[in-house]
TORLONU-409961 format. One record per residue (C-alpha): x, y, z. Coordinates in steps of 0.02 Angstrom, whole numbers, padded with zeros to 5 digits, always signed. Layout:
<gulos>
XYZ
...
</gulos>
This chain:
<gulos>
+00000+00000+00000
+00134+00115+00047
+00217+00089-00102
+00089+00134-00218
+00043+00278-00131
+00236+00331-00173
+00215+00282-00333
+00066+00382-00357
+00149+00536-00280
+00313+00528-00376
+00192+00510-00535
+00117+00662-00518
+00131+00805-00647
+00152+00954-00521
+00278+00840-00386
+00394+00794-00559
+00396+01005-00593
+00442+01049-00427
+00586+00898-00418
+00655+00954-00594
+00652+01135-00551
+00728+01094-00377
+00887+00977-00495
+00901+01149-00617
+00943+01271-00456
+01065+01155-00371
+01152+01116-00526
+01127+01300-00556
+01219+01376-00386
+01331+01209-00382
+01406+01281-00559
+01405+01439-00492
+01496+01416-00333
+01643+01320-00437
+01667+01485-00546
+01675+01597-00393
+01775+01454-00306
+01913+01481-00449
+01911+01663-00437
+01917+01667-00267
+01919+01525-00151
+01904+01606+00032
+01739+01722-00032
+01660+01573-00138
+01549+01533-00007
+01497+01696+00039
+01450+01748-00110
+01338+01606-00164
+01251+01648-00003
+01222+01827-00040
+01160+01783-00219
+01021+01664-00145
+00986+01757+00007
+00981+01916-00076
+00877+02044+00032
+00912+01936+00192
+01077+01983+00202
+01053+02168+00228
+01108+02249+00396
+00930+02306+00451
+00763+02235+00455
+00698+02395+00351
+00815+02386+00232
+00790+02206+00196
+00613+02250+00191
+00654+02384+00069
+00763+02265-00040
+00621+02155-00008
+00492+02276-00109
+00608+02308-00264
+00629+02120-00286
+00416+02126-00274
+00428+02269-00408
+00521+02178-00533
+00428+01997-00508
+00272+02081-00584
+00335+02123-00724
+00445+01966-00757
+00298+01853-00698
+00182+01936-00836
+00321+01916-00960
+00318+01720-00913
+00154+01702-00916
+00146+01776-01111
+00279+01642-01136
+00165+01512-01048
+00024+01548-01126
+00064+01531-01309
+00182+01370-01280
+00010+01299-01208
-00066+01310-01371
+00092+01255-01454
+00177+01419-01511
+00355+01500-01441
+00323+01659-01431
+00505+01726-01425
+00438+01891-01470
+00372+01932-01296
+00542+02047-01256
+00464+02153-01413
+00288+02175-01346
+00361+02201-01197
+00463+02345-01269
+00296+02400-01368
+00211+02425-01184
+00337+02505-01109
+00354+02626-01252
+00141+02644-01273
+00123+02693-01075
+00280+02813-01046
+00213+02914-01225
+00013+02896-01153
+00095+02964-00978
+00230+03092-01030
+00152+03159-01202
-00031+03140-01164
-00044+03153-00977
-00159+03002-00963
-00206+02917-00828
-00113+02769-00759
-00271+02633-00809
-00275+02731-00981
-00085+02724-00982
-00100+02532-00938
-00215+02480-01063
-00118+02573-01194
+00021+02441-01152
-00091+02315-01168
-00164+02356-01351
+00013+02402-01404
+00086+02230-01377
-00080+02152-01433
-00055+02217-01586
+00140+02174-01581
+00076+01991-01555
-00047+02015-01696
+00091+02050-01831
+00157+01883-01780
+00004+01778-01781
-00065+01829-01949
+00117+01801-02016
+00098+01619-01928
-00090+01589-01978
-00085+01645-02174
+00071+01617-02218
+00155+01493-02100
+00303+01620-02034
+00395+01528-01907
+00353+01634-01750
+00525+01629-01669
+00611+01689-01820
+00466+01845-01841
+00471+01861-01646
+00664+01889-01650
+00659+02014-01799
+00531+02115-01731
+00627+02120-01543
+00765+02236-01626
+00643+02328-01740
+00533+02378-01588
+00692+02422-01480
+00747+02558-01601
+00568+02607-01644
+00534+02640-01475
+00702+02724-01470
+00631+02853-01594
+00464+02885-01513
+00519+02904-01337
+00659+03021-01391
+00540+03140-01426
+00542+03321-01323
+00392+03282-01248
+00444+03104-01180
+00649+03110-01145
+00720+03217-01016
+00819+03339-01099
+00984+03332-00991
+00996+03144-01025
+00936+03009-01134
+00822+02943-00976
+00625+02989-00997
+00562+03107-00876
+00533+03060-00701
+00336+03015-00676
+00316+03131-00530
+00377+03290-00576
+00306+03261-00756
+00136+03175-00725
+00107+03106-00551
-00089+03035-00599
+00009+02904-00735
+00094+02810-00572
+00019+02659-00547
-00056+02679-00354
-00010+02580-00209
-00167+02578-00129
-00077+02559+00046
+00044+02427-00002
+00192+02545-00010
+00164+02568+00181
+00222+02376+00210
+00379+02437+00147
+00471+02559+00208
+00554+02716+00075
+00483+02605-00048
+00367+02683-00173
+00409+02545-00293
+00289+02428-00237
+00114+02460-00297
-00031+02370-00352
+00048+02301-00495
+00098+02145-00385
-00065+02082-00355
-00132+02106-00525
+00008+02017-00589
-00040+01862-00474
-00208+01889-00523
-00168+01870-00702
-00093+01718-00683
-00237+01635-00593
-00348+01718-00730
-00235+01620-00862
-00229+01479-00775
-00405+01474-00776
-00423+01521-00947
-00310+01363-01005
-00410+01236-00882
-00583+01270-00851
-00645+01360-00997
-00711+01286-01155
-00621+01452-01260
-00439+01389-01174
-00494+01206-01243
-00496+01280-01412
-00345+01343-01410
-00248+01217-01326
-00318+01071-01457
-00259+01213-01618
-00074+01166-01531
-00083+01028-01505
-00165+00984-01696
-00200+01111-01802
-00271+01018-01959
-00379+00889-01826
-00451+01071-01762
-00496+01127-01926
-00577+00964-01947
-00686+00978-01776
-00747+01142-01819
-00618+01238-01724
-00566+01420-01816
-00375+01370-01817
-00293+01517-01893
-00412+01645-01795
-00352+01549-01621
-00184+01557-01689
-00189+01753-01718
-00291+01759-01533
-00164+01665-01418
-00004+01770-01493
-00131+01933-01479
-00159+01902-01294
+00019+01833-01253
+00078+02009-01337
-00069+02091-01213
+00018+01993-01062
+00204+02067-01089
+00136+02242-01135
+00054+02244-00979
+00231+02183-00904
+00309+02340-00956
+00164+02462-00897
+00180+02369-00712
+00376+02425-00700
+00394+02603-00784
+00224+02666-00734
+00289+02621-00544
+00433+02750-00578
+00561+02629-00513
+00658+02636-00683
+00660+02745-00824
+00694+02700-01024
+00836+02741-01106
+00824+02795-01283
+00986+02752-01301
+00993+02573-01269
+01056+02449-01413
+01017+02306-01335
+00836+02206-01306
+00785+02198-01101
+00831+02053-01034
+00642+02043-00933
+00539+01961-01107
+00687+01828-01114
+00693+01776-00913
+00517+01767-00946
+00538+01614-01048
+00675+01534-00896
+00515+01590-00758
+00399+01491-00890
+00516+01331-00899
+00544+01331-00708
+00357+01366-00664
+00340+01177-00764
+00245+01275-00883
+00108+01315-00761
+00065+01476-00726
+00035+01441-00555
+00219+01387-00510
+00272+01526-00634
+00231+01640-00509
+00360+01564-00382
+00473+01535-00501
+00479+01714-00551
+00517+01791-00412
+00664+01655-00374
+00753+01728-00529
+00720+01916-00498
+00789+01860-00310
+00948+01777-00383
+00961+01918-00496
+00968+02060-00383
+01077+01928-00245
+01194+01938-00390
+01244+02118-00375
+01259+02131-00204
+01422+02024-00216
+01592+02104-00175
+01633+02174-00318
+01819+02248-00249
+01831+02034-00264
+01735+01973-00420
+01725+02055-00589
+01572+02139-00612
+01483+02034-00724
+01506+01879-00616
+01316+01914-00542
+01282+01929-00711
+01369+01761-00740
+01294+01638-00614
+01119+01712-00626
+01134+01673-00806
+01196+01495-00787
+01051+01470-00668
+00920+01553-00784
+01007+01451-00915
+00981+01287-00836
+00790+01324-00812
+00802+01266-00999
+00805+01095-00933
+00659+01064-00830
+00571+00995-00949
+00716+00877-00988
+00737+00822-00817
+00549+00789-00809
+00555+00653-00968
+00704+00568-00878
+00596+00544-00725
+00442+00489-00813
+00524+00392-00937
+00633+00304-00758
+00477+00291-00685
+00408+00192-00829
+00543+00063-00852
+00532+00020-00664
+00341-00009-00694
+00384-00108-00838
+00516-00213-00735
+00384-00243-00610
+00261-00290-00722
+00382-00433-00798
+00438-00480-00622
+00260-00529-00581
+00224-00603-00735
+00380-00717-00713
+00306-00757-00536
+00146-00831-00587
+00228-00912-00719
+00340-00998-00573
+00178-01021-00458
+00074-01097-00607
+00215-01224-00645
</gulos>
């Protein structure tokens, strides 16, 4: 009895996420620790502490509650990033192109707040519709004329970055002593997304705002979307077989176009929930994509690919991230933080991986079992 009920346990979808996503971060740190260990061996130790302890290794209780908050501020946008990633690989696409809608949002809410003077729900939804329609160019390209959409997501990434470069460079958006745009509270203090009280958990924080919970809320939304609804049914049977959906009835290339429009929606929304808190400005002169859309597909691939454990899972990387850079840097290079959080991030990769080695174990023991039985009633029946 007891060991079926182990059995059953070890079988189960959401126990095999957790194990493989448990194998990726100790692989992860144990890589990590060997590269600081050959920099410098006294501080190795040390430092891989700091990097997963992150805001627990501040001096005071209120400033590790403070640390605490910016680590909050960042999940919400990196969990909505993974869960635009999540959703579309649910319904069988990769949508790669989530750092470009996310670059569409930010760009559509600082030009609603700075040139418009919007409102921060206006400015939000803005973000929204921009990387909807970001995640629209892809689909159609997908749905009429079969366009890869990893190889339109990437190409559209860089256009995005330097179109947003162009709009927010504009007088009315960029500061005009540096390429930074303008700080939200001098230039429009109604576009800041509120903290109805949460900020007061935290303490010289204004960073943490509302944003969290709706970002937790969205992913409860999508995972309801995916499991309980006959719409997220649709879409998840177009992935999984697009001509047997055509022949059920299903609208294949219109569920297509949908999942990448509302993935696109997702990220947008990612980039309203950090520069509409204030807590970081864009810089018009960046040449580089942000690195949020693509640790949104690491959250998505540690999460198990459930929006649920995304949640978690994003704000473990946005904690090992900001760990990173509070290592001594007088000791390591400064792009070792840099370094192991990407090895880590890397390895999220793999969860999937290390879940088909554990079912796939799990299987050939059954199997063994099986045959040792049969061989026994063979024996008893002779």
């Amino acid at each position: 009895m007891n060991n079926e009920t182990k059995k059953s346990f070890l079988e189960r979808p959401g126990v095999q996420s957790v194990a493989a996503a448990l194998i990726c971060v100790v692989i992860g740190l144990l890589i990590g620790f060997i590269v600081l260990f050959l920099i410098n061996p006294a501080g190795a130790g040390d430092a891989i502490m700091t990097i997963l302890l992150n805001f627990f290794t501040r001096a005071t209780s209120a400033a590790q509650l403070k640390a605490f908050g910016n680590t909050l501020a960042k999940t919400a946008p990196l969990l909505m990033c993974a869960l635009s990633v999540c959703f579309c690989y649910k319904v069988g696409l990769f949508n790669i192109g989530a750092p470009g809608q996310y670059e569409a949002g930010a760009c559509a809410a600082l030009f609603a707040a700075l040139a418009w003077n919007l409102p921060w729900y206006i400015c939000i939804i803005m973000a929204a519709i921009a990387g909807a329609l970001l995640g629209a160019v892809s689909g159609i390209l997908k749905a009429y004329r079969n366009v890869n959409e990893v190889i339109s997501g990437i190409m559209l990434n860089w256009i995005t970055l330097y179109v947003c470069n162009m709009i927010l460079s504009s007088t009315a958006v960029k500061d005009a002593a540096s390429p930074y745009s303008k700080d939200l509270t001098q230039a429009n203090p109604g576009s800041i997304i509120p903290s109805w009280g949460l900020n007061s958990l935290f303490p010289d924080n204004k960073a943490v705002t509302i944003a969290i919970p709706l970002a937790i809320i969205f992913a409860i939304l999508v995972w309801v979307v995916l499991n309980k609804t006959k719409f997220g049914y649709e879409l998840k049977a177009t992935g999984y077989n697009k001509e047997g959906a055509r022949y059920a009835g299903m609208k294949e290339k219109r569920n297509i176009i949908v999942t990448l429009v509302i993935g696109g929606a997702l990220a947008g929304l990612g980039a309203a929930f950090l520069y509409l808190t204030n807590y970081i400005k864009w810089e018009t002169t960046a040449t580089s994509v942000p690195g949020m859309g693509f640790n949104g597909i690491a959250a998505t691939f540690l999460g198990g690919l459930n929006p649920i454990g995304t949640i978690f899972s994003s704000f473990f990387i946005q904690s090992i991230s900001d760990g990173g850079s509070l290592i001594d840097r007088m000791v390591y290079p400064s792009q070792i933080s840099d370094l192991i959080s990407g090895i880590i991030i890397y390895l999220c990769g793999f969860t999937m991986f290390f879940k088909f080695i554990m079912s796939k174990r799990r299987i050939k023991k059954d199997e063994e079992k099986i045959q040792s039985e049969k061989a026994k009633e063979g024996g008893d029946g002779k």
